[in-house]
GUPA-354471 format. One record per residue: residue in one letter; x, y, z of N, C-alpha, C in turn; residue number from 0. Coordinates in steps of 0.1 Angstrom, whole numbers, plus 5000, padded with zeros to 4 digits. Last residue first. Layout:
N
> res nxx nyy nzz caxx cayy cazz cxx cyy czz n
> A X Y Z X Y Z X Y Z NUM
...
end
This chain:
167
> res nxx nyy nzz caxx cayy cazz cxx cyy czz n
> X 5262 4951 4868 5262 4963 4865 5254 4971 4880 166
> X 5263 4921 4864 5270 4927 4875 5269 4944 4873 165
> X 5242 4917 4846 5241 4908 4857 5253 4917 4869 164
> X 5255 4925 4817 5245 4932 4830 5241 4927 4839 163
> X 5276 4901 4821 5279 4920 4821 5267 4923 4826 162
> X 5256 4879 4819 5266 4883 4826 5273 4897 4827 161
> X 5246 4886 4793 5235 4884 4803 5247 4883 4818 160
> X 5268 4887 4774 5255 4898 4780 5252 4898 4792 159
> X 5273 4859 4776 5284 4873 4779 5274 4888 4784 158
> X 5252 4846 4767 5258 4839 4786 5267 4852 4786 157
> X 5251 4853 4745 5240 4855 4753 5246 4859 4766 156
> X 5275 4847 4732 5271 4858 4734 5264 4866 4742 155
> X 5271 4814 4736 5283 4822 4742 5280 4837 4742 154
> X 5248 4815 4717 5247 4813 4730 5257 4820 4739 153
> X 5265 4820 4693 5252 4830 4694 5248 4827 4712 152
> X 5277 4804 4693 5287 4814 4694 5275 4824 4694 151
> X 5268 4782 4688 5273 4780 4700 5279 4799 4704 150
> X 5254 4786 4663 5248 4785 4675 5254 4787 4688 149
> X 5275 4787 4648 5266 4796 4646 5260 4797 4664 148
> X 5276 4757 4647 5292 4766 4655 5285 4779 4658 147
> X 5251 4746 4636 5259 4745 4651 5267 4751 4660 146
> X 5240 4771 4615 5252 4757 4620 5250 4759 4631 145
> X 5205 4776 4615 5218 4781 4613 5228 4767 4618 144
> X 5182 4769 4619 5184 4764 4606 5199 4772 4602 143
> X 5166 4776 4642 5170 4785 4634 5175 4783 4614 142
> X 5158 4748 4653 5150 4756 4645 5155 4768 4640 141
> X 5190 4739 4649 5175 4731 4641 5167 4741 4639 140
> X 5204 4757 4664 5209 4755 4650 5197 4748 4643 139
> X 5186 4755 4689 5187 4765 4683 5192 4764 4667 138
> X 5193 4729 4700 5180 4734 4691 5180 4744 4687 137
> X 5224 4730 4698 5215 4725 4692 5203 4724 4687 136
> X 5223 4751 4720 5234 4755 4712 5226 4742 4695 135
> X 5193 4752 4743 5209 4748 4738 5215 4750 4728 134
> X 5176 4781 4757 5180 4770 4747 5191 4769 4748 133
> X 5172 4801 4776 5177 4792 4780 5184 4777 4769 132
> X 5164 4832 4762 5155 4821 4767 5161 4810 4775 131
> X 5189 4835 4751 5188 4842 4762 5174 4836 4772 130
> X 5186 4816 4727 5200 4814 4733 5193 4822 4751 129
> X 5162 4823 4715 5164 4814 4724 5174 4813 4731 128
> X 5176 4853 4710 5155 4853 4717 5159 4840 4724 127
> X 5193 4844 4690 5195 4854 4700 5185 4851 4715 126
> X 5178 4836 4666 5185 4825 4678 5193 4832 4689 125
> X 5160 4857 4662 5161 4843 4668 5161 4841 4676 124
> X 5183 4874 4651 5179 4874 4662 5172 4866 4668 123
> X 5206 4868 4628 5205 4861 4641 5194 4859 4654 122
> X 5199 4889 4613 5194 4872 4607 5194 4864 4619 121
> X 5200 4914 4625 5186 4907 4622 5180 4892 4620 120
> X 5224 4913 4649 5223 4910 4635 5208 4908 4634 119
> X 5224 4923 4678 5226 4914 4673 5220 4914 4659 118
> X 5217 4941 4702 5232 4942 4700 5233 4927 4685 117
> X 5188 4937 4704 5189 4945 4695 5203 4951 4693 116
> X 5188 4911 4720 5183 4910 4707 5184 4920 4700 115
> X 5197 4923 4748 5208 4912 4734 5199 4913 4725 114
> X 5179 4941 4755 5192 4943 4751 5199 4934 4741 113
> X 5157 4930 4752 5152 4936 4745 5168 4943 4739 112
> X 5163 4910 4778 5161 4907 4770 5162 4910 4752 111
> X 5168 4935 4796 5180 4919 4794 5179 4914 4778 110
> X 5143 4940 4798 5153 4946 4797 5164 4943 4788 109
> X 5131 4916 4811 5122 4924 4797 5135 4931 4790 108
> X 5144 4918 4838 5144 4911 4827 5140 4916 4811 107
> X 5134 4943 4839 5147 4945 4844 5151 4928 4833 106
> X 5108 4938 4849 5109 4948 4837 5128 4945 4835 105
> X 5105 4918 4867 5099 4917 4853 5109 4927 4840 104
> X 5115 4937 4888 5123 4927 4880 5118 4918 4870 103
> X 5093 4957 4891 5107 4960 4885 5116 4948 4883 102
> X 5074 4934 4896 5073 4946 4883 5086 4947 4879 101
> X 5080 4935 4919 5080 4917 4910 5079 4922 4898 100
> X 5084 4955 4938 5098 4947 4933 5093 4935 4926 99
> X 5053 4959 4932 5065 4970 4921 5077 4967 4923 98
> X 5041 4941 4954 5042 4942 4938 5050 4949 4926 97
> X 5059 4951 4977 5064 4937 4965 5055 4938 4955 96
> X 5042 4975 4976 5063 4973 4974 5063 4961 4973 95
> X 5018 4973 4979 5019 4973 4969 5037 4976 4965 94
> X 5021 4955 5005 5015 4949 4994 5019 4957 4983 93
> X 5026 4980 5023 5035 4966 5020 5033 4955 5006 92
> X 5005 4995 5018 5021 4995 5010 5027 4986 5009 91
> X 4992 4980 5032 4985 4982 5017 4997 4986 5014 90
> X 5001 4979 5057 4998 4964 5048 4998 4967 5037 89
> X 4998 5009 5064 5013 5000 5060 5008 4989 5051 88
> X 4967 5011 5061 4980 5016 5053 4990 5011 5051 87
> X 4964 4991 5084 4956 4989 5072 4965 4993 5063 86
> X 4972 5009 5101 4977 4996 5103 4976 4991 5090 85
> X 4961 5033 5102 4973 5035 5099 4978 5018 5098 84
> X 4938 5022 5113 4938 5028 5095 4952 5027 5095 83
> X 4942 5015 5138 4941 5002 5133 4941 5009 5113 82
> X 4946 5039 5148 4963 5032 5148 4954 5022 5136 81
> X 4924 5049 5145 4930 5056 5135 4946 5049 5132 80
> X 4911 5038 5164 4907 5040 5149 4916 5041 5138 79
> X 4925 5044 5187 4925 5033 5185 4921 5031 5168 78
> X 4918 5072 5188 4934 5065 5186 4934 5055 5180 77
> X 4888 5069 5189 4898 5077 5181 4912 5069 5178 76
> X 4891 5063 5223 4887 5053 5202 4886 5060 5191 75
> X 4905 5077 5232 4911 5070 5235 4903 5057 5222 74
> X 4891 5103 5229 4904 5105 5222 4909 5086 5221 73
> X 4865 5092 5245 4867 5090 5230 4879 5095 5221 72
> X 4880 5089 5268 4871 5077 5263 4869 5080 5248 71
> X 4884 5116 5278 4891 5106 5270 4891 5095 5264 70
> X 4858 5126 5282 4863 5129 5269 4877 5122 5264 69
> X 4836 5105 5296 4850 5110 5298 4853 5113 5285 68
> X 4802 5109 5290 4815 5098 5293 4827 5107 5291 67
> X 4779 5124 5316 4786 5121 5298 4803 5113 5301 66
> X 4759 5104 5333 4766 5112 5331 4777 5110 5316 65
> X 4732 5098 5349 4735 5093 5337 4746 5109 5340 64
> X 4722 5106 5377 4725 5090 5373 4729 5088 5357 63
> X 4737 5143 5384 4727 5128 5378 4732 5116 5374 62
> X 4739 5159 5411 4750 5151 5408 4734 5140 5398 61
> X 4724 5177 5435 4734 5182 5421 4738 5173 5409 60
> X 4730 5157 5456 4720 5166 5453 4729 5174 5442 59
> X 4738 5131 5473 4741 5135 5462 4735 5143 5455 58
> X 4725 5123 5498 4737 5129 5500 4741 5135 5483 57
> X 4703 5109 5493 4703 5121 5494 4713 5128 5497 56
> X 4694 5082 5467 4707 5085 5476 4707 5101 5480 55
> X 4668 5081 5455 4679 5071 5462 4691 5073 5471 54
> X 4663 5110 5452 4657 5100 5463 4663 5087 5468 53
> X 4680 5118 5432 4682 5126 5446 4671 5120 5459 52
> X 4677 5102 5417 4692 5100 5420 4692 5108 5432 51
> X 4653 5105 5407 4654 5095 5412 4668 5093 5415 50
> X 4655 5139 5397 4651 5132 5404 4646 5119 5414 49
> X 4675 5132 5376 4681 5140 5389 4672 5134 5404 48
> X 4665 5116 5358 4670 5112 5366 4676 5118 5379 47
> X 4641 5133 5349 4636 5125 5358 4650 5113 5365 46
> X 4661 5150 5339 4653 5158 5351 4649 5146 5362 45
> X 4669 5139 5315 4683 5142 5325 4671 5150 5342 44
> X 4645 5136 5304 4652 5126 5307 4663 5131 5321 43
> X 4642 5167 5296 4635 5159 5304 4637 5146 5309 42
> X 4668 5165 5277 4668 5177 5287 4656 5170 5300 41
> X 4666 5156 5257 4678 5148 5265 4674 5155 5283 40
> X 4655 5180 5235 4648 5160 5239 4655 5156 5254 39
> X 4668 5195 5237 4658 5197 5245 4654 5184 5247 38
> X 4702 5185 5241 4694 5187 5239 4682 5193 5242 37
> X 4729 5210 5263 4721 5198 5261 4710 5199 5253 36
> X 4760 5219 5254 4747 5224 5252 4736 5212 5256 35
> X 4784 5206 5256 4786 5215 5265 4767 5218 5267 34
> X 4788 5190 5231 4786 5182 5249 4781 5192 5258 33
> X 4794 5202 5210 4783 5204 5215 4777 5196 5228 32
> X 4824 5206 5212 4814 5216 5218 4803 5214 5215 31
> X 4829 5179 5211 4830 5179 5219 4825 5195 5227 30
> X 4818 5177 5181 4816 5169 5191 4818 5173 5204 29
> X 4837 5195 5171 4818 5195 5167 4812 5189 5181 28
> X 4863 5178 5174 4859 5196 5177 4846 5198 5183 27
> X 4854 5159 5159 4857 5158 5174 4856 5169 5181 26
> X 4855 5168 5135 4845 5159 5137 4844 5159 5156 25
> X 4881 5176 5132 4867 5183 5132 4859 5178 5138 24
> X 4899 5149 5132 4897 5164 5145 4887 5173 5143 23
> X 4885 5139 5108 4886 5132 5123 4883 5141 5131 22
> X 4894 5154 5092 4881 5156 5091 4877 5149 5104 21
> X 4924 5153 5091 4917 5163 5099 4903 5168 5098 20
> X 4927 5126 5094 4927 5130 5104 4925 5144 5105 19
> X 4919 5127 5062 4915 5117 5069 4914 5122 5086 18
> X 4944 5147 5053 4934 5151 5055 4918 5136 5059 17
> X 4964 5123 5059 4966 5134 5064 4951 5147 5064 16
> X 4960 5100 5041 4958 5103 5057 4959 5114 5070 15
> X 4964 5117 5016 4950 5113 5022 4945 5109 5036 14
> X 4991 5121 5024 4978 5131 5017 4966 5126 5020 13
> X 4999 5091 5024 5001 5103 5034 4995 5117 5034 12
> X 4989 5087 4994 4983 5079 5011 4989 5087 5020 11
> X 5009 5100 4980 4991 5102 4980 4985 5093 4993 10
> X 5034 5097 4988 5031 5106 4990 5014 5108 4989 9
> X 5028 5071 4977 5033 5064 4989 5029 5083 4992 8
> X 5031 5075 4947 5016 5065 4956 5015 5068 4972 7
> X 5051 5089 4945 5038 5095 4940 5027 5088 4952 6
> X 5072 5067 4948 5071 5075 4954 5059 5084 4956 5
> X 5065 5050 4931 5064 5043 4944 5058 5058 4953 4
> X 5044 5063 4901 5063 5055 4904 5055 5057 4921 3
> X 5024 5062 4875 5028 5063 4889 5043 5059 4897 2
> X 5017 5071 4843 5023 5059 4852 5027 5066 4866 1
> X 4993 5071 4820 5000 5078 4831 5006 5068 4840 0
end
C-alpha cells in the first residue's frame, strides 16, 4: 500500500486535530474540578486561612495559597501545543524532501526504463550504457557491436533523454 503526500499530510491534521480535542477535555475536567475542593486539600486550605488571618488582619476571607490563574494554563497549553505544531511542520518538512528525492529517483528510473524499452532487444545494453553516461567506445567493446552502432545508440539516448528532459 502506498501513501502519496497528500494522505500523510491529511493524517497529521487528523491526528492533530483529535490531539487538541483530548487537550480541550482534558482542560474542561480540569477546570471543573477547580471549582470542588479536595477533602485532603480542604485542612491545609484551613490552617492557611488561619495563619493569613493572624499575619495580616485586614485580609479575613482571603488564603495564603490561591489557585493559579486559569490563564496560566490556556497560556501552557498554547505554548504545548505551538511547540507540537512546531515538531509537525519539521516532520513534513522532512518528509517533502524525502518524497522530492523519491520523486526524482523515480522520474530517473523512468528515463531509464523508457529508452531501454523504445529499443531493439539486441541493442539494449548498449542502450542501459549510452543512458548510464558511457562513451560511444566502451560501449562498441563491451557490447561487441561497431562503433557507428554505438555512436547511433548514444545519439538516441542524448535524443530521449532530451525530449523528456523538456516535457
Amino acid at each position: 500500500m502506498s501513501l502519496g503526500a497528500r494522505e500523510i499530510v491529511l493524517g497529521l491534521v487528523v491526528l492533530l486535530g483529535l490531539y487538541m480535542l483530548r487537550v480541550l477535555w482534558r482542560m474542561r475536567r480540569l477546570t471543573s474540578s477547580a471549582g470542588t475542593e479536595s477533602p485532603v486539600a480542604e485542612p491545609l486550605l484551613a490552617v492557611d486561612r488561619g495563619a493569613a488571618d493572624k499575619t495580616s488582619p485586614g485580609t479575613a476571607g482571603e488564603t495564603a495559597w490561591e489557585a493559579p490563574p486559569t490563564s496560566l494554563a490556556a497560556e501552557v497549553i498554547a505554548g504545548a501545543l505551538e511547540r507540537e505544531i512546531e515538531a509537525l511542520r519539521n516532520e513534513v518538512d522532512a518528509i517533502r524532501g524525502e518524497l522530492a528525492a523519491l520523486r526524482q529517483d523515480l522520474q530517473q528510473e523512468m528515463a531509464h526504463v523508457r529508452a531501454t524499452q523504445s529499443v531493439s532487444p539486441i541493442y539494449g545494453d548498449a542502450m542501459q550504457m549510452a543512458v548510464a553516461g558511457y562513451d560511444a567506445v566502451m560501449i562498441s567493446e563491451r557490447c561487441g557491436i561497431a562503433r557507428a552502432e554505438a555512436e547511433l545508440v548514444v545519439a538516441l539516448a542524448r535524443s530521449q533523454e532530451n525530449a523528456h528532459g523538456h516535457d
